[in-house]
C-alpha positions as CSV (number, residue, x, y, z in Angstrom):
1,X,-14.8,-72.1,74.3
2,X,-11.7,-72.5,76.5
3,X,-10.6,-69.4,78.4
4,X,-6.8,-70.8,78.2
5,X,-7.1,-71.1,74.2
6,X,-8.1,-67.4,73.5
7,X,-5.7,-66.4,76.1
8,X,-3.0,-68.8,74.6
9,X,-4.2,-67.5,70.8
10,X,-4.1,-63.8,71.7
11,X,-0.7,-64.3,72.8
12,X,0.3,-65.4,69.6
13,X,-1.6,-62.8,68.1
14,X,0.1,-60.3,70.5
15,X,3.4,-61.4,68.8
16,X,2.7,-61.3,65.7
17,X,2.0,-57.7,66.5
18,X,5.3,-56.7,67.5
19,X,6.4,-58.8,64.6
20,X,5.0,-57.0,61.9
21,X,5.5,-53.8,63.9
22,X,9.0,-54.1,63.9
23,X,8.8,-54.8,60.2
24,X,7.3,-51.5,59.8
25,X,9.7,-49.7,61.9
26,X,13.0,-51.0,60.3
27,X,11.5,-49.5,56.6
28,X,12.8,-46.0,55.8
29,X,9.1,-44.9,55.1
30,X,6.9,-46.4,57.3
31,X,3.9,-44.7,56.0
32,X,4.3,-46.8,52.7
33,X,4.5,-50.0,54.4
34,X,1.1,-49.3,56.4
35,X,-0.5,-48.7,53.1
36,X,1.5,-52.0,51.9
37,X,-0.1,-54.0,54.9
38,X,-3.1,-52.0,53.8
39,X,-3.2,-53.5,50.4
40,X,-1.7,-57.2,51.3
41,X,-4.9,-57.5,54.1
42,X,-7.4,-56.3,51.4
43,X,-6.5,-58.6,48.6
44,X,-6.6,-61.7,50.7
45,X,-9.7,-61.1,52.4
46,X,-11.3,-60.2,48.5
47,X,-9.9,-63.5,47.6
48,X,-11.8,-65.5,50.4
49,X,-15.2,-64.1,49.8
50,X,-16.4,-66.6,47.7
51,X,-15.4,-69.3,50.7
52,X,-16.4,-67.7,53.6
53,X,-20.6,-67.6,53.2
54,X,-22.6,-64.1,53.3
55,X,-22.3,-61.9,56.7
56,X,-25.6,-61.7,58.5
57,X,-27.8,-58.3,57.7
58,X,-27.4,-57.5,61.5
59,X,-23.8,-57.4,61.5
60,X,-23.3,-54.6,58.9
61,X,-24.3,-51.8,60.6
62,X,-22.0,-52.7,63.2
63,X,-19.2,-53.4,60.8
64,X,-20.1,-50.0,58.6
65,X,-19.6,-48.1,62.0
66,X,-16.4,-49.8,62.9
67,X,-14.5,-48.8,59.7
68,X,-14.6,-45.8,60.8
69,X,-12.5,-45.6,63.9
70,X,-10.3,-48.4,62.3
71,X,-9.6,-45.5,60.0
72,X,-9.4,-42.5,62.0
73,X,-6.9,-44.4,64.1
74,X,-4.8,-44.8,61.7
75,X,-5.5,-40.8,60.7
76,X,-4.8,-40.1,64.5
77,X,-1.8,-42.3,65.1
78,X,0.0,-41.3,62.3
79,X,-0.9,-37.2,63.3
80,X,0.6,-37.9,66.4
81,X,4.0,-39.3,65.5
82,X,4.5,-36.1,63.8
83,X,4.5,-34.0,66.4
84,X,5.8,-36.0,69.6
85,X,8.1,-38.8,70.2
86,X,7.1,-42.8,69.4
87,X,8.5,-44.0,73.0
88,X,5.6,-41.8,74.2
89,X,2.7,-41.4,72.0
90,X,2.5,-45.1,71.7
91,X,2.0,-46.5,75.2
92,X,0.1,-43.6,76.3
93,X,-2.3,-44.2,73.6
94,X,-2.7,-47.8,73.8
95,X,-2.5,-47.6,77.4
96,X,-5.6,-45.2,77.9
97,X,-7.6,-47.3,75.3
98,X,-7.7,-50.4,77.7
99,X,-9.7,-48.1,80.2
100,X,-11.8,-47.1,77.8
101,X,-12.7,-50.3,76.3
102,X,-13.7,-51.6,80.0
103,X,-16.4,-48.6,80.3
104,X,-17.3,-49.1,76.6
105,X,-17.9,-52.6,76.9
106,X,-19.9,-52.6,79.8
107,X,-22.4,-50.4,78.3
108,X,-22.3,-51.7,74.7
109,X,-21.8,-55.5,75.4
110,X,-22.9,-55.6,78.9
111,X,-19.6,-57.1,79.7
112,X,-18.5,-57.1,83.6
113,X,-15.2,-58.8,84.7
114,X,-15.2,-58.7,88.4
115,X,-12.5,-56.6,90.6
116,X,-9.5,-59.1,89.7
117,X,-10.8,-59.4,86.0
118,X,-10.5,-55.0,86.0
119,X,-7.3,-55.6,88.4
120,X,-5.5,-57.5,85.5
121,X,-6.1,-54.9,83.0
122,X,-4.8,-52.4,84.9
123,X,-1.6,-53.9,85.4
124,X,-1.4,-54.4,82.1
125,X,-2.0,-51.2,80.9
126,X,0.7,-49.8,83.7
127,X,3.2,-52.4,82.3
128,X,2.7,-51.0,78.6
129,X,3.5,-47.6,79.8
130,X,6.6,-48.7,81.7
131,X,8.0,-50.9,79.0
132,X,7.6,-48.2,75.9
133,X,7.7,-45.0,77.6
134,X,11.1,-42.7,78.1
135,X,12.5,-43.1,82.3
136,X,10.5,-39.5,82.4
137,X,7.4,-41.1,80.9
138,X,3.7,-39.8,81.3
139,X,2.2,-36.7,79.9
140,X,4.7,-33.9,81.3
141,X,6.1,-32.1,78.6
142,X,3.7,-33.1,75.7
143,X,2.1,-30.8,73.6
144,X,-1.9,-30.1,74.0
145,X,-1.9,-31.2,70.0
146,X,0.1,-34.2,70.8
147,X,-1.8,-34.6,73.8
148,X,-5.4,-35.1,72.1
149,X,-4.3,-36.5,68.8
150,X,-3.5,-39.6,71.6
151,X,-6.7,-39.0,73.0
152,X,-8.3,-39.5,69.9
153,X,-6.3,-42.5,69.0
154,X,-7.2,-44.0,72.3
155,X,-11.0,-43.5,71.0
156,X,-10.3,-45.3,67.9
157,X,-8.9,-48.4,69.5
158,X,-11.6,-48.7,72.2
159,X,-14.6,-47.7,69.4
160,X,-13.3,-50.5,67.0
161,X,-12.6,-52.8,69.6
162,X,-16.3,-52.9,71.6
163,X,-18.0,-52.9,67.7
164,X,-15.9,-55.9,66.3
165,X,-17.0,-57.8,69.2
166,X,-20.6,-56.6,69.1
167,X,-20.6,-57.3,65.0
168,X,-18.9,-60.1,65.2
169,X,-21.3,-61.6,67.9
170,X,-23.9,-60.3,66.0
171,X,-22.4,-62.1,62.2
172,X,-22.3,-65.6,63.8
173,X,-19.5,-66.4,61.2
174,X,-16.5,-65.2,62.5
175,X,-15.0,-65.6,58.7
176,X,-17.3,-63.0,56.8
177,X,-17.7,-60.8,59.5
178,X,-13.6,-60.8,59.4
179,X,-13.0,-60.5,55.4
180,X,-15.5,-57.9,55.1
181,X,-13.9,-55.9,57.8
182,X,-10.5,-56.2,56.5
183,X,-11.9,-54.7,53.0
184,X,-13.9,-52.0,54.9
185,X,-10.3,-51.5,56.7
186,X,-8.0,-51.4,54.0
187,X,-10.3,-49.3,51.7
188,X,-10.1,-46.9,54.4
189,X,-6.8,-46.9,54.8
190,X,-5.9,-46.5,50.5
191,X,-8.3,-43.8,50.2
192,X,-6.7,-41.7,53.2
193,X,-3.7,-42.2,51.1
194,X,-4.9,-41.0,48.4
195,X,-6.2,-37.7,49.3
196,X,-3.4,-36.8,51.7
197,X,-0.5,-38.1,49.6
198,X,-1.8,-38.7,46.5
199,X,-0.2,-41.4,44.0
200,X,3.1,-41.0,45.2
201,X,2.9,-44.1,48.2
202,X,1.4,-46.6,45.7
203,X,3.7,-45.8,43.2
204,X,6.4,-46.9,46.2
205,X,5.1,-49.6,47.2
206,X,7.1,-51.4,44.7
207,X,10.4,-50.8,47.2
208,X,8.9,-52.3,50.5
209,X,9.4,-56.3,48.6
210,X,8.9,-59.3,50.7
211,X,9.2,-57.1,53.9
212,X,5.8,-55.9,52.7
213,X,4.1,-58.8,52.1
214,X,5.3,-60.2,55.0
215,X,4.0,-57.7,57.4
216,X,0.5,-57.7,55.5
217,X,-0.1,-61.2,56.3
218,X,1.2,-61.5,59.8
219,X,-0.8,-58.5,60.3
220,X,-3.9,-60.4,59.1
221,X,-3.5,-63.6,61.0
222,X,-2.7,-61.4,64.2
223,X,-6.0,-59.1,64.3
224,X,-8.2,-62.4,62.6
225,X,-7.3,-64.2,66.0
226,X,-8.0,-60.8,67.7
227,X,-11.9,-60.8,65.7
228,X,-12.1,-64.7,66.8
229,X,-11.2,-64.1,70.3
230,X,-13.7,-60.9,70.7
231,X,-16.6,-63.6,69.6
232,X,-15.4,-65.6,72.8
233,X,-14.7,-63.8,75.1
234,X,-15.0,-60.5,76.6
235,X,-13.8,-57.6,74.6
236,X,-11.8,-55.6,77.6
237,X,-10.0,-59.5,78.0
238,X,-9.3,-59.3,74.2
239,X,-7.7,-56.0,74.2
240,X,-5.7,-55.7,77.5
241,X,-4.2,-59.5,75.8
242,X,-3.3,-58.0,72.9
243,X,-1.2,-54.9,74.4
244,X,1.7,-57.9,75.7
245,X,2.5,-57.4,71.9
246,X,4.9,-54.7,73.7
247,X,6.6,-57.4,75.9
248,X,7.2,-59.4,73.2
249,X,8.6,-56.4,71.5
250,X,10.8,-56.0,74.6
251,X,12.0,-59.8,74.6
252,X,12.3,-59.6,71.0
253,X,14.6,-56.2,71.4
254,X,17.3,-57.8,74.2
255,X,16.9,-61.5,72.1
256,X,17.6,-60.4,69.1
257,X,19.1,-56.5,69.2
258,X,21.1,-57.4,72.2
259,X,20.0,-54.3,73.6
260,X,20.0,-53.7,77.2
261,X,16.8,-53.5,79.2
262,X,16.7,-51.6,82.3
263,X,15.3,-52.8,85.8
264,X,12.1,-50.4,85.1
265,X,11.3,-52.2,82.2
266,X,11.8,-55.3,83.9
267,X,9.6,-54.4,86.4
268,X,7.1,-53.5,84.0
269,X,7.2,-57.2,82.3
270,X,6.3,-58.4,85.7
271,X,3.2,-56.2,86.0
272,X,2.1,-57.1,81.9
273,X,3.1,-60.7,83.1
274,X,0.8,-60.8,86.4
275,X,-1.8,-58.8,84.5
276,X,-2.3,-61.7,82.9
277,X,-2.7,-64.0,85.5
278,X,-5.1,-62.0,87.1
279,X,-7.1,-62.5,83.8
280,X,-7.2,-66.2,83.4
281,X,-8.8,-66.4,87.0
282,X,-11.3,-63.8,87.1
């Protein structure tokens, strides 16, 4: 498989992300959409079942174990937004997770990228803190709560990242192994709203409309491209790729918002940018 199409494909995956993220952020309750994207993500992938052939034995352990951080993410993220900002929980989160899915995936997937390969994802991960977090940015001021409910989101993403790849790998159709983990997913996701907020979401998911369906299937087409890149390439690759969503979330913001972007976060483009380039030649 070319490198240049999963780079190219995770791209478009990446902004799809900030697509349906910015979806989710202009609804009043943003909990409800999740669970809407949820729902949208889970129907679909129920519906292609019958199409898509039976997932090899060896890849349900591996998927059984990665519905678990997919959920607890989720859990975490959603913690954490209650008790610190968005401009700073986010990149901090999604920032550390990059690291950690380079040491994961060495271990687990016996993936090594080479010094310019590690040198990419580094920028990357320094651009996504610089374009999302306040001109004070880092850590200083955060709470220890706020602090390790990132922490543990950062877990999440790296967890569910190295296991898709490895089950994925493992499934040797990249169409099962993604509709099962969509179900496993959103069946997560509807039973954490059930027993934290009981009927009163599903009962609202009425309001969210076409801005709901919407965001559920852009938000399946972006992480199925994400499930077909990790069976092509290396998984650190995969998820330092799919962190650009927050430059396209910055183009999108100046295109479309007019707002006005500040030479740090200019800068920061640059370093997401050369990241990248670093990547398609290691």
């Amino acid at each position: 498989m070319s490198l240049s199409l999963v780079i190219a494909a995770v791209l478009f995956a990446a902004f799809l992300h900030a697509l349906w993220n910015s979806l989710v952020k202009g609804h009043s309750d943003r909990f409800v959409m999740m669970l809407a994207i949820a729902v949208v993500q889970t129907s679909i992938a129920l519906a292609m079942l019958p199409f898509v052939g039976p997932l090899a034995p060896e890849a349900w352990p591996w998927l059984l174990a990665a519905a678990i951080p997919h959920t607890t993410y989720k859990v975490f993220l959603a913690r954490a937004y209650d008790s610190g900002d968005l401009s700073r929980i986010y990149p901090i989160s999604r920032g550390l997770s990059l690291i950690l899915v380079s040491i994961l995936s060495i271990f687990v997937l016996g993936e090594i990228l080479g010094p310019l390969g590690y040198g990419g994802i580094v920028a990357i991960a320094l651009g996504v803190f610089l374009l999302s977090a306040r001109q004070s940015g880092g850590v200083a001021g955060m709470s220890t709560q706020s602090l390790l409910l990132c922490l543990g989101a950062a877990g999440s993403v790296a967890l569910y990242t190295v296991l898709d790849g490895a089950g994925v790998r493992a499934s040797g159709n990249v169409a099962a192994f993604a509709a099962w983990l969509f179900i496993a997913d959103g069946l997560g996701m509807i039973g954490f709203a059930l027993l934290s907020r009981g009927r009163q979401p599903f009962l609202a998911l009425r309001k969210v409309g076409m801005a709901g369906l919407l965001a559920g299937c852009t938000a399946f087409v972006c992480y199925w491209i994400a499930i077909w890149a990790l069976a092509h390439a290396p998984a650190a690759l995969v998820a330092a790729l799919r962190e650009t969503s927050v430059l396209f979330a910055l183009l999108l913001a100046r295109l479309r918002l007019g707002e006005i972007i500040g030479v740090q976060r200019w800068l920061a483009g640059a370093a997401v940018l050369g990241g990248i380039v670093c990547l398609r030649f290691a």
